[in-house]
N, C-alpha and C positions, 0 to 999 in steps of 0.2 A: 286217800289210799295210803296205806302204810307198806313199807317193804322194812321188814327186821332181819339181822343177819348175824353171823358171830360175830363179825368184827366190820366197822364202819371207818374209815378211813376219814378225819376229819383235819383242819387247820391246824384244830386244839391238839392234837393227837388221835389214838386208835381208840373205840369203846368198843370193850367186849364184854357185852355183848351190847347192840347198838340198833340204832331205828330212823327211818327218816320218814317225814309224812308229807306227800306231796299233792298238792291243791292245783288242778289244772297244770300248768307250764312252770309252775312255782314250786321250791321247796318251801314247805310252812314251817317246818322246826324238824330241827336233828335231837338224838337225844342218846344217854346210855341207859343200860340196862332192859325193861319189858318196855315195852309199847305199851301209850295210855288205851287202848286196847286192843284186841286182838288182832295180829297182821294180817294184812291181804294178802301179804307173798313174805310168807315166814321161810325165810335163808338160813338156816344154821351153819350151815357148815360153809357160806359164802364170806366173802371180803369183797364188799361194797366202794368202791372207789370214786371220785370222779370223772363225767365224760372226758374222754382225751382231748387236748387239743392240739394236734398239727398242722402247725405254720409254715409246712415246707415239704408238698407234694405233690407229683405231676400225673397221680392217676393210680388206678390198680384194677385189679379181674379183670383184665385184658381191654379198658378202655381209659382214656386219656384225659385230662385237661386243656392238651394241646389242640385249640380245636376250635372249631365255631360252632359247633354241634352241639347244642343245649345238653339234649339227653345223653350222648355219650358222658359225657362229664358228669352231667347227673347220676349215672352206674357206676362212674367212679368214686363219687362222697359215698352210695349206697354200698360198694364194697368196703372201705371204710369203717363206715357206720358199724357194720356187724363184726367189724374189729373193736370195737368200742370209740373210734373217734364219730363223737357228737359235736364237734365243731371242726370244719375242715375250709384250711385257707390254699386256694389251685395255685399253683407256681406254672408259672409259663417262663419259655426257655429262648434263646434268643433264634430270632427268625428275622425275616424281612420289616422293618417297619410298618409297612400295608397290612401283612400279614397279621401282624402283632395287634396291631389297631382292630382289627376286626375279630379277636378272641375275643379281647377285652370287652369290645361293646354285645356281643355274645354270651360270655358269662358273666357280666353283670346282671343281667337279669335273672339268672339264678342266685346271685348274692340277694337280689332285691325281693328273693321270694323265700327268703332264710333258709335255701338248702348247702349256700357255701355261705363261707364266713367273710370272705372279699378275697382279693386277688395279691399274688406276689409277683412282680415283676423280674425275675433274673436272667436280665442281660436287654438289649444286648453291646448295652456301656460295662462290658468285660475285660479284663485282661489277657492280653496272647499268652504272653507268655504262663498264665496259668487259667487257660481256659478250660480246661478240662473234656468233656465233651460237648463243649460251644463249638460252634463253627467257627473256624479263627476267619473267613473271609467274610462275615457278618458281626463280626467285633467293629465298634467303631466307637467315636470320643462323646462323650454327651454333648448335642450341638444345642445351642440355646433353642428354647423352644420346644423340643422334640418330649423332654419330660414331661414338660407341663402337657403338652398336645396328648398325652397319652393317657396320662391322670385324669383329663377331660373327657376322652374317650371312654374310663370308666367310672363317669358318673359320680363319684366319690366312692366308688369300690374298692377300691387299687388303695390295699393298706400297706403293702411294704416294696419298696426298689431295690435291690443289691445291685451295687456297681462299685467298680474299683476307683478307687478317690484319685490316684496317680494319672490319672490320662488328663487330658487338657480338659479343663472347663468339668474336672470330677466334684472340686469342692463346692465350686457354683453349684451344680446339680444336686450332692445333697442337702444343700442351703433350702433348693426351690424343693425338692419332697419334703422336706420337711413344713416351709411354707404353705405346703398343700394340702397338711395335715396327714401328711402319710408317714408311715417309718420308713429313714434312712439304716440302710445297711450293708457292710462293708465284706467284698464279697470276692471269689476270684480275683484275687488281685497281688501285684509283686508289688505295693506299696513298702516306705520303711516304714520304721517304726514312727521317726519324727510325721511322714505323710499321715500315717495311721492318726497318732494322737491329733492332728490337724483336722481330719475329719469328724474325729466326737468332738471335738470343741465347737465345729459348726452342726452338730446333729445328731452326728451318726449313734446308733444304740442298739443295732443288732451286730454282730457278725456272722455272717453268715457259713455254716456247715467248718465250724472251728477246725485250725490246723490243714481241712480239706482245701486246695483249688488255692494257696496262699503263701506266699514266701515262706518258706520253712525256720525255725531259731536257731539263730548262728548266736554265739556268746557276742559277737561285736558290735550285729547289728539284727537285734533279739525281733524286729518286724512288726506283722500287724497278729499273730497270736500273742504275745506277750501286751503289747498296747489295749488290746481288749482285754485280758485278765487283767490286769492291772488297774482300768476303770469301773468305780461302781456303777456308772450310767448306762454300762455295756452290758445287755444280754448275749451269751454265746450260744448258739445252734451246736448240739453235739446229733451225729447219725449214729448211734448205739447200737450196730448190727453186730459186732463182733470185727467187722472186714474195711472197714473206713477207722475204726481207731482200736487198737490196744484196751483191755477191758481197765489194765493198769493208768492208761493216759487217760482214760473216763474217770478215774475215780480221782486223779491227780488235780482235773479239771474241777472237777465237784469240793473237791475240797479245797482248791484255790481262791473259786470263786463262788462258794456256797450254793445250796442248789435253788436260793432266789434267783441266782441270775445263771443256771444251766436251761435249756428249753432242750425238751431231747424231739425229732423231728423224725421223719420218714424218709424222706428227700425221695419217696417209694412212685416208681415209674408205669407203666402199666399192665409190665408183666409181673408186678406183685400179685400173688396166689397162684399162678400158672408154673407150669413145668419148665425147668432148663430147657435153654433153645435157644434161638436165632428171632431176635425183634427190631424197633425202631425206636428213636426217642427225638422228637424234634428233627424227623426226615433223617437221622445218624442210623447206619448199622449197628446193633450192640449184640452181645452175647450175653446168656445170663448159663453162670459152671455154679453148682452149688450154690443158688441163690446170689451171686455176687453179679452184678453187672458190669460190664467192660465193652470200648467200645470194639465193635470187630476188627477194625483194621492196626489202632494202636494199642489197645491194653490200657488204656487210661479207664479210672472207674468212672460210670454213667449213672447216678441215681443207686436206686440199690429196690430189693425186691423187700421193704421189710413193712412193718405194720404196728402199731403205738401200743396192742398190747404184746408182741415181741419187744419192744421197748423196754418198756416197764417190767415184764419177767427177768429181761439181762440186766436191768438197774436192780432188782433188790435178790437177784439168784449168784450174777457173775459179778457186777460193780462192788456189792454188799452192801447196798445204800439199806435203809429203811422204809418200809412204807408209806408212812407218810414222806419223806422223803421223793423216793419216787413218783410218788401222785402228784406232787411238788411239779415235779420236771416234767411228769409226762400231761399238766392239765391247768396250776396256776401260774407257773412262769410263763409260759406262752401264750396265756391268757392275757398277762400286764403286760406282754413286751410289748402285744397289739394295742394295749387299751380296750380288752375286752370283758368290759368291767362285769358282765352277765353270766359271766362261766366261770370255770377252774376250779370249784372249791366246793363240796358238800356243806353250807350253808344257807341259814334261811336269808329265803329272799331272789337268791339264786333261781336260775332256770334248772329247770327240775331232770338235770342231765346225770345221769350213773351208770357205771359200768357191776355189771357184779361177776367176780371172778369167786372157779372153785378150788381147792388148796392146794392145786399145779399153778395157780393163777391163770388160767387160761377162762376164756370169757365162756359165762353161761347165761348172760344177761344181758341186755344195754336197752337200758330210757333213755328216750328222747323228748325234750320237751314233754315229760312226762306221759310220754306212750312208749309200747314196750315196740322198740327194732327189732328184739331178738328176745322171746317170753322165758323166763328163768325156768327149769324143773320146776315139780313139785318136790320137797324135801322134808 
């Protein structure tokens, strides 16, 4: 099968006009100009990108990953999906240990049947004082054991843990995820900056939902956002809705730290797609006013309602990144941060994931493993 379109979003740059021919689950070859011949799904007026991938979400169209419930969570990659994320990693939020334990071994077995990408752990080794909408009376210090006991639980799923490195036994804990082979990542947390740099030297290489949920820059004691721009081993998490960062501090970010290491994420909870109203996130009261999530009682943000092709519209509409650029952010950075060597990239060889957008950039298309989620026009 070939899908031709005006413009193909590639690593090399854009070809317009451009072609990708895909073999089973596979890209076979990308190209510019015709198609060696005649397309199966001739896109002119599309811009072909790569599947999204977001490393940091708790669900959407009104069902959750928080959960033991296979299929609930399965409608939430399926909402997703026909947003254009073709690779999606569930973020679970802090709960009871018991509780937590038995998500895990729950939707692992959806990691293990390729509908999730594996699991993110956030919390519930958080910080109080920047918990956000964690429960501060289920924050507790990473106790030996408990990581490992949990990474166990998911089978070798469980690809990322955010926790704050400042609480006792934090740097230990990122030692042992990373030991585990999972990504450490620094998260919720009033760390300084010297703790910060402490924690990438033992591991750490995410941070997670930058500037969000984190000791804020003080010129004396600049924290844990300046300590992760500052390292090249550090991927930063940006939420790109408009309402967790300044369109200005996204582009400052992008240009500080080039958009190898920006991953733009969803952090999208499960009233993403649904109307303003009254929900829950992790047993929390929230409110969702104009798309923005907060929790009902205090006004601290929860998540947000947004979606990876909302992303990428604000990255190359409001941020002014470039295309390739954006695709960048929104599908190979977050691909390596995980080590997810199979995706991100319209390249042969690659799994045969694309999103194809119409020139609002909004999605008219998305292959999966080379079947079509959501079947493009005819054009």
């Amino acid at each position: 099968m070939i899908v031709a379109a005006g413009r193909v979003v590639t690593p090399q740059g854009v070809l317009a006009p451009g072609w990708v021919e895909v073999r089973g689950e596979r890209i076979e070859a990308v190209g510019a100009g015709e198609p060696p011949w005649p397309a199966d799904h001739p896109l002119p007026a599309a811009v072909l990108v790569p599947g999204f991938v977001d490393i940091h979400g708790h669900g959407g169209g009104g069902a959750s990953y928080l959960t033991t419930d296979p299929d609930e969570a399965a409608r939430a990659a399926a909402f997703h999906l026909a947003h254009g994320t073709t690779t999606a990693v569930a973020s679970l939020v802090t709960t009871p240990l018991d509780v937590l334990r038995r998500q895990v071994d729950a939707l692992a077995d959806l990691v293990e049947a390729g509908v999730l990408a594996g699991l993110h752990l956030e919390g519930p080794w958080l910080a109080a004082a920047r918990c956000g909408a964690h429960p501060v009376a289920l924050l507790r210090p990473p106790a030996a054991g408990e990581v490992g006991g949990l990474l166990a639980a998911g089978r070798g799923t469980v690809r990322m843990v955010t926790l704050a490195p400042e609480l006792a036994g934090g740097l230990a804990a990122v030692r042992a995820v990373v030991e585990a082979g999972a990504v450490a990542a620094v998260g919720h947390t009033d760390a300084t900056y010297d703790v910060t740099r402490a924690a990438i030297e033992a591991g750490a290489t995410v941070a997670t939902h930058l500037y969000n949920g984190m000791r804020p820059v003080h010129h004396r004691e600049p924290g844990p956002v300046v300590a992760a721009l500052a390292d090249p081993r550090v991927t930063v998490e940006i939420i790109n809705d408009g309402a967790h960062l300044h369109p200005a501090v996204v582009r400052g970010v992008v240009d500080s730290a080039g958009v190898g290491r920006v991953a733009l994420v969803t952090d999208a909870i499960a009233a993403a797609g649904l109307a303003d109203g009254r929900y829950t996130v992790g047993g929390q009261a929230v409110v969702v006013t104009d798309g923005v999530v907060r929790l009902a009682g205090g006004g601290s943000m929860a998540g947000s309602t947004l979606t990876m092709d909302a992303a990428f519209r604000r990255a190359a509409c409001e941020v002014g990144v470039s295309l390739p650029a954006a695709a960048e952010m929104c599908a190979g950075t977050p691909a390596a941060a995980l080590g997810l060597a199979d995706v991100g990239a319209l390249s042969a060889g690659r799994r045969a994931d694309l999103v194809a957008l119409d020139g609002a950039l909004r999605v008219v298309g998305v292959l999966a493993r080379g079947r079509w989620a959501v079947c493009p026009p005819l054009w």
